[in-house]
DOLUM-637177 format. One record per atom (N, C-alpha, C): residue number from 0; residue in three letters; atom name; x, y, z. Coordinates in steps of 0.1 Angstrom, whole numbers, plus 5000, padded with zeros to 4 digits. Example, Ala and Ser with C-alpha at 12.3 -4.5 7.8 and 13.67 -1.06 7.14 Angstrom:
BEGIN
+-----+------+------+------+-------+------+
: pos : code : site : east : north :   up :
+-----+------+------+------+-------+------+
:   0 :  ALA :    N : 5132 :  4943 : 5078 :
:   0 :  ALA :   CA : 5123 :  4955 : 5078 :
:   0 :  ALA :    C : 5132 :  4967 : 5078 :
:   1 :  SER :    N : 5128 :  4978 : 5071 :
:   1 :  SER :   CA : 5137 :  4989 : 5071 :
:   1 :  SER :    C : 5129 :  5000 : 5079 :
+-----+------+------+------+-------+------+
***
This chain:
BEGIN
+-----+------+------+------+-------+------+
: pos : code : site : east : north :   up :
+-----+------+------+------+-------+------+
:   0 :  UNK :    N : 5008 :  4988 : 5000 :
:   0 :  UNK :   CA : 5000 :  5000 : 5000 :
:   0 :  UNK :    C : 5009 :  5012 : 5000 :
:   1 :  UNK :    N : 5003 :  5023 : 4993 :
:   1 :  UNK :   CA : 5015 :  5036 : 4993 :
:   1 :  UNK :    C : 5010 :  5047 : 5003 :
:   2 :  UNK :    N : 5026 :  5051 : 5011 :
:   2 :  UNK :   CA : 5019 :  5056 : 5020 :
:   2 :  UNK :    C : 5014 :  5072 : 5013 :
:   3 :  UNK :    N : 5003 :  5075 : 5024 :
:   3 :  UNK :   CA : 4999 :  5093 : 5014 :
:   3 :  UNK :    C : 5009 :  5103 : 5013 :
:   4 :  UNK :    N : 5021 :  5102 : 5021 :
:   4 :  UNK :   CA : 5029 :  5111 : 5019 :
:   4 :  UNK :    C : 5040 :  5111 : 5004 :
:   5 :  UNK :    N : 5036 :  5100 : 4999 :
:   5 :  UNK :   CA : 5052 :  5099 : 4988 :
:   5 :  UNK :    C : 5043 :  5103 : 4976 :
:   6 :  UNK :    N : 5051 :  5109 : 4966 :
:   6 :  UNK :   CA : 5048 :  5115 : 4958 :
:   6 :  UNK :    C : 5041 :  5114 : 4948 :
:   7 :  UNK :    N : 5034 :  5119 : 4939 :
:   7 :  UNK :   CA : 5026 :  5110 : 4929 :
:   7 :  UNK :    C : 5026 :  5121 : 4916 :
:   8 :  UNK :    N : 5023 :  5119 : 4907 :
:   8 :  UNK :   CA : 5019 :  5129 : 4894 :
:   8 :  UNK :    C : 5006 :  5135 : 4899 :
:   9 :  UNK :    N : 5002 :  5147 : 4896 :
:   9 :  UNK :   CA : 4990 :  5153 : 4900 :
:   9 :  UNK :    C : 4978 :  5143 : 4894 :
:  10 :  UNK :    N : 4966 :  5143 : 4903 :
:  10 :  UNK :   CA : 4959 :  5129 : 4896 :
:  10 :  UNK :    C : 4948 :  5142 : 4887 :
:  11 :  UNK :    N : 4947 :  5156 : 4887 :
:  11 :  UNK :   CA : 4940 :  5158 : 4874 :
:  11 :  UNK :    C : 4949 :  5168 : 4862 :
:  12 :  UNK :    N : 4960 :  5172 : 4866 :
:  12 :  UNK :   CA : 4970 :  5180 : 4856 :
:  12 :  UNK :    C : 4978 :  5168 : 4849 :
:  13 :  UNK :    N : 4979 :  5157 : 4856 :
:  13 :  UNK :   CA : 4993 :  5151 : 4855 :
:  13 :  UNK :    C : 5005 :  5153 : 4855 :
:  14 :  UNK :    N : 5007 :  5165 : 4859 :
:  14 :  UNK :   CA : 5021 :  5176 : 4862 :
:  14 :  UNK :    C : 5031 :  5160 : 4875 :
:  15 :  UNK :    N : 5042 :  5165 : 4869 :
:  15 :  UNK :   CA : 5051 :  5153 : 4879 :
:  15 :  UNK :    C : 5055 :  5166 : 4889 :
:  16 :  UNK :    N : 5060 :  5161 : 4905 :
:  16 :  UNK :   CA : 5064 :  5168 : 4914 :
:  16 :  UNK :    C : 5076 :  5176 : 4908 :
:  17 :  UNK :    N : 5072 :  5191 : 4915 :
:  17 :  UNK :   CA : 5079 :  5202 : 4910 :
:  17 :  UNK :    C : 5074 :  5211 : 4896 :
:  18 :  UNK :    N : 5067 :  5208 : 4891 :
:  18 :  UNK :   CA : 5063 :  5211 : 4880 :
:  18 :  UNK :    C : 5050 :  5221 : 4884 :
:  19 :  UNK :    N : 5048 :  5236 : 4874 :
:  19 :  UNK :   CA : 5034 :  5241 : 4878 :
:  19 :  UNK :    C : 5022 :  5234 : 4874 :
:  20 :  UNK :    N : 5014 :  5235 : 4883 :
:  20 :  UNK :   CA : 4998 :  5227 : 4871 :
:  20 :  UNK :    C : 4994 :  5237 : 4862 :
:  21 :  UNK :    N : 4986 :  5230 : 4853 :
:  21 :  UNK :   CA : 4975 :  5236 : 4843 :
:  21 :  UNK :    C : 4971 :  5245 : 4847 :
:  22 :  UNK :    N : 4968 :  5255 : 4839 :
:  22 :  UNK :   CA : 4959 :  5261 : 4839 :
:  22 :  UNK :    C : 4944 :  5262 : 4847 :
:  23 :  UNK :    N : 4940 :  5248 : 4839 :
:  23 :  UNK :   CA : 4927 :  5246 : 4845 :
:  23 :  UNK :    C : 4927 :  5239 : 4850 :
:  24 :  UNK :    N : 4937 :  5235 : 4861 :
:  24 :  UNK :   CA : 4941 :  5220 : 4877 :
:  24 :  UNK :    C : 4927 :  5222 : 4883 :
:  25 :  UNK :    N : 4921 :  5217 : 4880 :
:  25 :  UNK :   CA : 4910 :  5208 : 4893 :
:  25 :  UNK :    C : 4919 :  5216 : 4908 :
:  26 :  UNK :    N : 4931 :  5205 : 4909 :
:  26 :  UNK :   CA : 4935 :  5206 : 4922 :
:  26 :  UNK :    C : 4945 :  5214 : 4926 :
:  27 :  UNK :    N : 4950 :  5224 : 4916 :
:  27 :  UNK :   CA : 4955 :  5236 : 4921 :
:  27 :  UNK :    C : 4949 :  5245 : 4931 :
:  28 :  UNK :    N : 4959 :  5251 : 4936 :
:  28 :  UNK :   CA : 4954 :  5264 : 4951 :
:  28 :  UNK :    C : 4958 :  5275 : 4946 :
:  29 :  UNK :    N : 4946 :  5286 : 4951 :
:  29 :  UNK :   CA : 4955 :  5301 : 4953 :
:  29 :  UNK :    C : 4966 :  5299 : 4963 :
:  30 :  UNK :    N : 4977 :  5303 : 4961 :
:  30 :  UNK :   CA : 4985 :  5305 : 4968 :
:  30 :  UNK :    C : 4985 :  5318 : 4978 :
:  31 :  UNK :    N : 4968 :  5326 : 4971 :
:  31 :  UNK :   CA : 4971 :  5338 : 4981 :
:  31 :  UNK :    C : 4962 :  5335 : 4994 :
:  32 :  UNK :    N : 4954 :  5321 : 4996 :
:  32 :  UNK :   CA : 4943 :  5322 : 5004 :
:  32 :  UNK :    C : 4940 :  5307 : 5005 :
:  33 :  UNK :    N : 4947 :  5297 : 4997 :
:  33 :  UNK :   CA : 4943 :  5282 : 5001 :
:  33 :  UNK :    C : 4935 :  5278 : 4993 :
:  34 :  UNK :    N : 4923 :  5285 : 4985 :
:  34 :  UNK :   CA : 4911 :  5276 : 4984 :
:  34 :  UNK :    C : 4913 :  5270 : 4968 :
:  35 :  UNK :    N : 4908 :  5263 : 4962 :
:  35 :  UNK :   CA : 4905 :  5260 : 4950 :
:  35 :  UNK :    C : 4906 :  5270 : 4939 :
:  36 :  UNK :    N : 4917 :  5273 : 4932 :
:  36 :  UNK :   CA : 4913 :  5282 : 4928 :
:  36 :  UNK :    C : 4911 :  5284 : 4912 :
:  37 :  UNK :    N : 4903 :  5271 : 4907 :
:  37 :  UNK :   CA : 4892 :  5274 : 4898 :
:  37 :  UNK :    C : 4877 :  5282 : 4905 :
:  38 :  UNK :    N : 4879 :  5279 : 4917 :
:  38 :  UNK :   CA : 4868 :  5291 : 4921 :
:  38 :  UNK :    C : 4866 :  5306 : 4922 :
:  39 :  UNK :    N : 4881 :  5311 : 4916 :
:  39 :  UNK :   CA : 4881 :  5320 : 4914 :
:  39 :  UNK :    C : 4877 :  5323 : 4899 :
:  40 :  UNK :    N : 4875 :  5318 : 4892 :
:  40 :  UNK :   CA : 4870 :  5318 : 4879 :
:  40 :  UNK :    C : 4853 :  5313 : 4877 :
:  41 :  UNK :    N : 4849 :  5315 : 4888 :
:  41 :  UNK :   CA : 4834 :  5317 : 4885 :
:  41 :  UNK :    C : 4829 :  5323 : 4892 :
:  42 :  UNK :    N : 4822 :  5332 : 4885 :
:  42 :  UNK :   CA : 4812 :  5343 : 4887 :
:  42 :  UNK :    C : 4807 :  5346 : 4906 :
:  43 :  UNK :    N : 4804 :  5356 : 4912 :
:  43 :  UNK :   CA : 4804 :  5355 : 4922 :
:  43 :  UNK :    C : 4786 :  5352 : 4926 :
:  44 :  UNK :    N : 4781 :  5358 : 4916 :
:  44 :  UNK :   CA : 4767 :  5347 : 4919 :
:  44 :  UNK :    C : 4762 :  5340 : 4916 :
:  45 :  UNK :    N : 4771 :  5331 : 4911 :
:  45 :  UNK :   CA : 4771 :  5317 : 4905 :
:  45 :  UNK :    C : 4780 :  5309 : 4919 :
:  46 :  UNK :    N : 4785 :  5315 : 4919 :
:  46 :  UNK :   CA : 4794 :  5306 : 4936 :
:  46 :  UNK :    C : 4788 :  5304 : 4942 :
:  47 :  UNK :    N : 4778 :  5317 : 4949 :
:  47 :  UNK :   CA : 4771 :  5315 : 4959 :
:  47 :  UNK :    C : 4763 :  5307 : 4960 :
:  48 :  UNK :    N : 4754 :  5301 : 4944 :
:  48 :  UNK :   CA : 4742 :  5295 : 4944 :
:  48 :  UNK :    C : 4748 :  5281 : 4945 :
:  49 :  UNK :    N : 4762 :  5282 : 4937 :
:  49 :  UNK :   CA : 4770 :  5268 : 4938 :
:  49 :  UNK :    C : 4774 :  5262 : 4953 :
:  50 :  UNK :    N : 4774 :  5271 : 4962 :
:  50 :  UNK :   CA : 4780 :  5269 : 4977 :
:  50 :  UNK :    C : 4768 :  5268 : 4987 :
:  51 :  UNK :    N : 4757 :  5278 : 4983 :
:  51 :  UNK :   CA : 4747 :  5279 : 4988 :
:  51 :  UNK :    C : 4750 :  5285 : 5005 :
:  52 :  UNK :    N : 4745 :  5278 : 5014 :
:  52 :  UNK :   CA : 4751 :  5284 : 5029 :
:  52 :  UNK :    C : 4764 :  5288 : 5035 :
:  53 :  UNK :    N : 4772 :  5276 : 5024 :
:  53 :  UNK :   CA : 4786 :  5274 : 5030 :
:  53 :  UNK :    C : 4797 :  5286 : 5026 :
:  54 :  UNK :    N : 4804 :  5292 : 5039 :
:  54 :  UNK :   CA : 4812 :  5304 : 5032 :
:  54 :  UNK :    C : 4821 :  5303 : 5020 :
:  55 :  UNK :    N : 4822 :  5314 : 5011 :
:  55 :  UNK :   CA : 4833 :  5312 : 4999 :
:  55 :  UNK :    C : 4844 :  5314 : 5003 :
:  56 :  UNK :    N : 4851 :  5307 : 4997 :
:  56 :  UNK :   CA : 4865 :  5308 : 5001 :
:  56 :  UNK :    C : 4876 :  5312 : 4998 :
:  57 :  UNK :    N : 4865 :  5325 : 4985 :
:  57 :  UNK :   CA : 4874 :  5332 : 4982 :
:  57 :  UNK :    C : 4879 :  5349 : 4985 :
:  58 :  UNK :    N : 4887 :  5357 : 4982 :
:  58 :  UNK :   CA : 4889 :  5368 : 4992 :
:  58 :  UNK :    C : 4878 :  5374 : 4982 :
:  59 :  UNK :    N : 4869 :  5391 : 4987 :
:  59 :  UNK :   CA : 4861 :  5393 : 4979 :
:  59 :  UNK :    C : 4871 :  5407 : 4968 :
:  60 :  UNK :    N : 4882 :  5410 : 4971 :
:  60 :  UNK :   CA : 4887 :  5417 : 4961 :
:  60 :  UNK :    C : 4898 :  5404 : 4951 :
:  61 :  UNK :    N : 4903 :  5412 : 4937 :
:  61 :  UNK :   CA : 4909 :  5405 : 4929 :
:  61 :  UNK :    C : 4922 :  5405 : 4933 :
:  62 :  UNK :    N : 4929 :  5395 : 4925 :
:  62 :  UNK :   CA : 4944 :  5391 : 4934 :
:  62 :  UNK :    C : 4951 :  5379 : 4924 :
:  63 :  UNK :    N : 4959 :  5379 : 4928 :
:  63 :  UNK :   CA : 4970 :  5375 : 4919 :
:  63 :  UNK :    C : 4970 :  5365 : 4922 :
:  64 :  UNK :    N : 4966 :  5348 : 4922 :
:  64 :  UNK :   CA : 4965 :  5332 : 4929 :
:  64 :  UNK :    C : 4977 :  5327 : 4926 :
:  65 :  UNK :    N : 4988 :  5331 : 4919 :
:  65 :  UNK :   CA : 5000 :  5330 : 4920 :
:  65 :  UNK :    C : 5004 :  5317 : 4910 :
:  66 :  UNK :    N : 5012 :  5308 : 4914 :
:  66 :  UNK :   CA : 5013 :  5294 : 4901 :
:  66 :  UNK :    C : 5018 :  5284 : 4909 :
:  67 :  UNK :    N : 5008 :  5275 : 4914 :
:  67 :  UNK :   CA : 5011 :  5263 : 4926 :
:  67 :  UNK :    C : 5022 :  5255 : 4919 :
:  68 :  UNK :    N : 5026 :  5251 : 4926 :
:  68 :  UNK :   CA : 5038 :  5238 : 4921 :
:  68 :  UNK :    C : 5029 :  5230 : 4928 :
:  69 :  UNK :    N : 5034 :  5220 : 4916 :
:  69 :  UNK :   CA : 5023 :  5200 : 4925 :
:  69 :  UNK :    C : 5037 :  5198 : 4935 :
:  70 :  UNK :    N : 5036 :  5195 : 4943 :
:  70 :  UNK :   CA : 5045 :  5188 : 4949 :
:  70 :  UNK :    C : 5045 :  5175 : 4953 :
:  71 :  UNK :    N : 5035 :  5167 : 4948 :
:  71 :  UNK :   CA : 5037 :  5152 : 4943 :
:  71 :  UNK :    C : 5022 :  5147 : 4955 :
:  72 :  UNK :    N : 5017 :  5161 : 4961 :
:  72 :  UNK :   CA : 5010 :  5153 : 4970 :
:  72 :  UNK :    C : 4991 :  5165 : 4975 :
:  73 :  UNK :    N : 4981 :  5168 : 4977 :
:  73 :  UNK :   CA : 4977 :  5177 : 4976 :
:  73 :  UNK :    C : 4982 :  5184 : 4987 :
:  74 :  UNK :    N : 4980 :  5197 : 4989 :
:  74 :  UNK :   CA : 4984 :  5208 : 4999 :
:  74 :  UNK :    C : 4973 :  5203 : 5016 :
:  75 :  UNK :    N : 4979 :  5200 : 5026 :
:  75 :  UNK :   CA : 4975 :  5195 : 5036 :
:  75 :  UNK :    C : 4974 :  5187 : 5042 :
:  76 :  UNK :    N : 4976 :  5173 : 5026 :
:  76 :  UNK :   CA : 4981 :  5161 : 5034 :
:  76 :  UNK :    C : 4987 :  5152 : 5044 :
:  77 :  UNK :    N : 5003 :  5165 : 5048 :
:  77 :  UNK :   CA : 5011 :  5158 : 5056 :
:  77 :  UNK :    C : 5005 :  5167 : 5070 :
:  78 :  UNK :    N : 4994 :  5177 : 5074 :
:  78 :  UNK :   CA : 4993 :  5182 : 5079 :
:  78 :  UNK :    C : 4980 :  5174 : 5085 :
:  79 :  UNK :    N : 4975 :  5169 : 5079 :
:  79 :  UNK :   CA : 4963 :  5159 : 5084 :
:  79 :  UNK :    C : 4966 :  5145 : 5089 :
:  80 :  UNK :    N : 4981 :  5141 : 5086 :
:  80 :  UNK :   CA : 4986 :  5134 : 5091 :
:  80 :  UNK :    C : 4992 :  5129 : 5102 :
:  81 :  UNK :    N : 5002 :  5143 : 5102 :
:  81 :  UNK :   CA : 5004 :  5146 : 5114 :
:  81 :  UNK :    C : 4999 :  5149 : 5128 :
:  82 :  UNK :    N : 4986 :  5157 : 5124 :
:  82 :  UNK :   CA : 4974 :  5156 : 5132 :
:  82 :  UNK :    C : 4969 :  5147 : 5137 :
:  83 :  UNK :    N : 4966 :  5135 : 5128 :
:  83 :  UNK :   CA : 4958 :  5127 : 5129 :
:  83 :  UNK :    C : 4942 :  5125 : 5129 :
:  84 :  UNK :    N : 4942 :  5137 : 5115 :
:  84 :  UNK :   CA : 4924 :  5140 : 5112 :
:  84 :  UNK :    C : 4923 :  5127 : 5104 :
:  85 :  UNK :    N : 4918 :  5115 : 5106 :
:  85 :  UNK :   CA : 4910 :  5107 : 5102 :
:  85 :  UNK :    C : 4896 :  5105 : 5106 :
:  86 :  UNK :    N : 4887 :  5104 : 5096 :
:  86 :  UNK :   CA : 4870 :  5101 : 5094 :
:  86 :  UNK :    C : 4867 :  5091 : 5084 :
:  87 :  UNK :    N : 4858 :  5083 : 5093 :
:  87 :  UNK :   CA : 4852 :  5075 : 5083 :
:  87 :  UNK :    C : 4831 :  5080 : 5083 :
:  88 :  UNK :    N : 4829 :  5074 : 5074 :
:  88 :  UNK :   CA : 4816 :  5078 : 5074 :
:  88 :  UNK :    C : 4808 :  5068 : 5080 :
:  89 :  UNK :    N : 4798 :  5074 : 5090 :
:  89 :  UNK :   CA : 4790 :  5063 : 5099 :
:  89 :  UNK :    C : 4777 :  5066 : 5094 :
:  90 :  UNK :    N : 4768 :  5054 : 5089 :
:  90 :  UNK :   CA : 4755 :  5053 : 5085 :
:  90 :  UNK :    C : 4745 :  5062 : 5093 :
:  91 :  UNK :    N : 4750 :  5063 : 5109 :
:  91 :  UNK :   CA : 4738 :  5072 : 5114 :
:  91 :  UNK :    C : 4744 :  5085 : 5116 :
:  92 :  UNK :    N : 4754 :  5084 : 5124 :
:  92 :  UNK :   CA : 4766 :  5100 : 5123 :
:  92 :  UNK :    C : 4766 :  5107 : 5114 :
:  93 :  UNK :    N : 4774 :  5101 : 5102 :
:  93 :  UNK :   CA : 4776 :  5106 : 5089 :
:  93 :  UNK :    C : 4794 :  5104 : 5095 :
:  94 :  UNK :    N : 4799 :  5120 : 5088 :
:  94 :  UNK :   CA : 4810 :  5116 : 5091 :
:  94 :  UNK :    C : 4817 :  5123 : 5106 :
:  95 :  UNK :    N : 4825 :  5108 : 5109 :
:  95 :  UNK :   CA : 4831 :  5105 : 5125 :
:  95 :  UNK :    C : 4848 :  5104 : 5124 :
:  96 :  UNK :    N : 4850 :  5111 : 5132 :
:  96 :  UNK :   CA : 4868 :  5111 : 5141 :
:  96 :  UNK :    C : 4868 :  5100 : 5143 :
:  97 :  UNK :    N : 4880 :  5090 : 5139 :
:  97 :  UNK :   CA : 4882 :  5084 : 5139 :
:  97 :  UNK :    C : 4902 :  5087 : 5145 :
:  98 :  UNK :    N : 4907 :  5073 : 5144 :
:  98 :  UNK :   CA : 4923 :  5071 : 5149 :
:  98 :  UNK :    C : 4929 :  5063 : 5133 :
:  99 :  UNK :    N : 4939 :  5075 : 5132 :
:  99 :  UNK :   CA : 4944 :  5065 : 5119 :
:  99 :  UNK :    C : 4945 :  5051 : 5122 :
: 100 :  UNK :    N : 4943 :  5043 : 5110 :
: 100 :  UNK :   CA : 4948 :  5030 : 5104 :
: 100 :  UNK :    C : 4932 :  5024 : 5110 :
: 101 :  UNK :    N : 4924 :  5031 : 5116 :
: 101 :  UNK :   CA : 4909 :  5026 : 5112 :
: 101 :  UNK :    C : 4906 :  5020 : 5102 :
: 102 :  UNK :    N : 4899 :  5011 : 5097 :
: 102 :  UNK :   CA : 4891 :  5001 : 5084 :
: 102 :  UNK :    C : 4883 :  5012 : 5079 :
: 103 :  UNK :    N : 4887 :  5015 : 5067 :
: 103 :  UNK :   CA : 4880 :  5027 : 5057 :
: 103 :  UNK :    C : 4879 :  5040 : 5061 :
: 104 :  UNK :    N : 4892 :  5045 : 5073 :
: 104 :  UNK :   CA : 4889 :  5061 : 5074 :
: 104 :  UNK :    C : 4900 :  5065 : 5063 :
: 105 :  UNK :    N : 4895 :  5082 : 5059 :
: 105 :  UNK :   CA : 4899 :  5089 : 5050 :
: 105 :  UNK :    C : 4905 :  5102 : 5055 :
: 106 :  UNK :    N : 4916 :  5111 : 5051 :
: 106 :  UNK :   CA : 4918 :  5123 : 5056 :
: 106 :  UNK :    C : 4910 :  5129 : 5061 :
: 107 :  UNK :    N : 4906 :  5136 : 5069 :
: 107 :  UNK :   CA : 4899 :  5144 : 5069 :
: 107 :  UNK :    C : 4898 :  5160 : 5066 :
: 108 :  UNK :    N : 4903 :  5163 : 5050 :
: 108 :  UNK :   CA : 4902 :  5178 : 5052 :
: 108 :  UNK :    C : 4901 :  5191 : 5050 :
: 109 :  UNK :    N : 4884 :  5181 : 5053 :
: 109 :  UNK :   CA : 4877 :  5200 : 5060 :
: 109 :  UNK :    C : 4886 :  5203 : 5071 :
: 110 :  UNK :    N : 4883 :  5196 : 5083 :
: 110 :  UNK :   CA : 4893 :  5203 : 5094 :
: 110 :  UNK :    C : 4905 :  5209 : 5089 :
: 111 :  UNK :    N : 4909 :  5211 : 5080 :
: 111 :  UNK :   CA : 4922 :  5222 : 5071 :
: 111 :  UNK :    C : 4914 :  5236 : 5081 :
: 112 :  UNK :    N : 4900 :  5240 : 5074 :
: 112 :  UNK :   CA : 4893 :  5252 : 5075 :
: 112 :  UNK :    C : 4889 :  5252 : 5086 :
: 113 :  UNK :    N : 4892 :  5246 : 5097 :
: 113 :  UNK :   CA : 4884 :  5248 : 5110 :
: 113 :  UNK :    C : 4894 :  5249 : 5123 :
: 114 :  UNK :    N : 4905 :  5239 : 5120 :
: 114 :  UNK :   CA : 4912 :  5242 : 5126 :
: 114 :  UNK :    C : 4929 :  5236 : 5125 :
: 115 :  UNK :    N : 4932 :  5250 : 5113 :
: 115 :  UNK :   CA : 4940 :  5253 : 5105 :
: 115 :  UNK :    C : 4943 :  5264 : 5099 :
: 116 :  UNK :    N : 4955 :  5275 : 5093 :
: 116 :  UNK :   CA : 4952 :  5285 : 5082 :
: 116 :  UNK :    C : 4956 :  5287 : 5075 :
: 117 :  UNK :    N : 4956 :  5292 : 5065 :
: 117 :  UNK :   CA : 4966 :  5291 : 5052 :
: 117 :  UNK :    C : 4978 :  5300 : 5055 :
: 118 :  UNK :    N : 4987 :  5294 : 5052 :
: 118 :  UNK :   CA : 4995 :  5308 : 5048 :
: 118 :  UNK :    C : 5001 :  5310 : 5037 :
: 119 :  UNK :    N : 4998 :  5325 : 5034 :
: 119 :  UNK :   CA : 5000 :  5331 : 5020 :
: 119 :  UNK :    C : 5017 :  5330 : 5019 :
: 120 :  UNK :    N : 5023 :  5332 : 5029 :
: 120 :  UNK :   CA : 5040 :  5332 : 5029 :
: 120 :  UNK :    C : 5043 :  5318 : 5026 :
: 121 :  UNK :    N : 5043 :  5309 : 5035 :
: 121 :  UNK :   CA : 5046 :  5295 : 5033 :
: 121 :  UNK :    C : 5043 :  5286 : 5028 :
: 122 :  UNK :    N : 5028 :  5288 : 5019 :
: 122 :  UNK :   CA : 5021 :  5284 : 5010 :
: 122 :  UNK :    C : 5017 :  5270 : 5015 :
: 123 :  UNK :    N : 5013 :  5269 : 5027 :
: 123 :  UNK :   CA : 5009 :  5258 : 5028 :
: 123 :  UNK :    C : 5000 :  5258 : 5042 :
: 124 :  UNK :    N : 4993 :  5247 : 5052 :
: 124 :  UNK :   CA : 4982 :  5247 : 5056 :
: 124 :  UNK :    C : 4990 :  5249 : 5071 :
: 125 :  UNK :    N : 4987 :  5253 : 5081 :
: 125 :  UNK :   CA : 4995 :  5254 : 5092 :
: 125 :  UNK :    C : 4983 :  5253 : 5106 :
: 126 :  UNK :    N : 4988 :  5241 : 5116 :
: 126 :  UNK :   CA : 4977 :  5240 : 5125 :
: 126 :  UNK :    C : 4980 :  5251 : 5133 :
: 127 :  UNK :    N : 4961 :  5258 : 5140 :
: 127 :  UNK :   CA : 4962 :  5268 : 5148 :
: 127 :  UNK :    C : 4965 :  5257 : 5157 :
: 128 :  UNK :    N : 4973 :  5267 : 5171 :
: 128 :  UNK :   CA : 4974 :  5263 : 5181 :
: 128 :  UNK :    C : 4966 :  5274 : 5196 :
: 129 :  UNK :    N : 4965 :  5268 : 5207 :
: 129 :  UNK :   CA : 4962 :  5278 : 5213 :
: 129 :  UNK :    C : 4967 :  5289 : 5215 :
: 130 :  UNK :    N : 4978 :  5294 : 5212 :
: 130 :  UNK :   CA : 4987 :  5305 : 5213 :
: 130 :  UNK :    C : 4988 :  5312 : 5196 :
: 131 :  UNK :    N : 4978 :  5303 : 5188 :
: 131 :  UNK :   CA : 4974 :  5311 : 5174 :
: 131 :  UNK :    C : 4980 :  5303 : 5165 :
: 132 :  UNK :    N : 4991 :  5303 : 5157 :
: 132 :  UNK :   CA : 4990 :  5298 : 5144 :
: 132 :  UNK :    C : 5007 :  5286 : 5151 :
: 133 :  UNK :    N : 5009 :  5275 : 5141 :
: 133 :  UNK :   CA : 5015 :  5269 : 5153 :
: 133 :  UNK :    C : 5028 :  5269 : 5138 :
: 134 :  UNK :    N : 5036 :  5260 : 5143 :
: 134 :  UNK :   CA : 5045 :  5261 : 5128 :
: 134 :  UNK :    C : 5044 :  5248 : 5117 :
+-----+------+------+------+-------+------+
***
């Protein structure tokens, strides 16, 4: 089994580690704010209806999302790892915290956005701590 940390070709650019993605990467990030940033390419009331309650995650002025490099793995993986945000999905819960190496749990990460932040400098996901943003 491979673990999630080793590297892989982007699974929708196919860009190899080190390389920028596409244009239109599915799984590219603004680099100025974390989120997806083909969402910055659609319309802002088209997002909303697309997102519906859930906040956008994009900033509301324009900005430069900069040119992600794949680095062989998505952005937050080793940080959900190290955490140890695993969920599996429970028929009555939905989805449940789990302990890695659980039978069918999956990263977990949304907790990226809940309790985590981007950083625009380091370009990558960084756990808050109680004393604020941790390293």
């Amino acid at each position: 089994m491979r673990d999630l940390c080793d590297p892989i070709d982007c699974p929708d650019c196919q860009v190899k580690p080190g390389q920028q993605h596409d244009v239109d990467c599915d799984v590219a990030v603004c680099l100025a704010n974390g989120a997806q940033r083909m969402l910055h390419r659609i319309p802002a009331d088209d997002l909303m209806a697309l997102l519906g309650d859930i906040p956008a995650p994009v900033d509301g002025e324009p900005h430069d999302c900069g040119h992600d490099v794949w680095t062989g793995m998505r952005h937050g993986t080793e940080l959900c790892v190290a955490a140890g945000w695993w969920v599996v999905m429970d028929s009555e819960f939905g989805w449940t915290p789990v302990p890695a190496g659980t039978t069918g749990a999956v990263l977990d990460r949304n907790r990226l956005h809940t309790h985590a932040a981007w950083s625009p400098i380091q370009h990558r996901w960084l756990e808050l701590t109680p004393a604020g943003v941790g390293a």
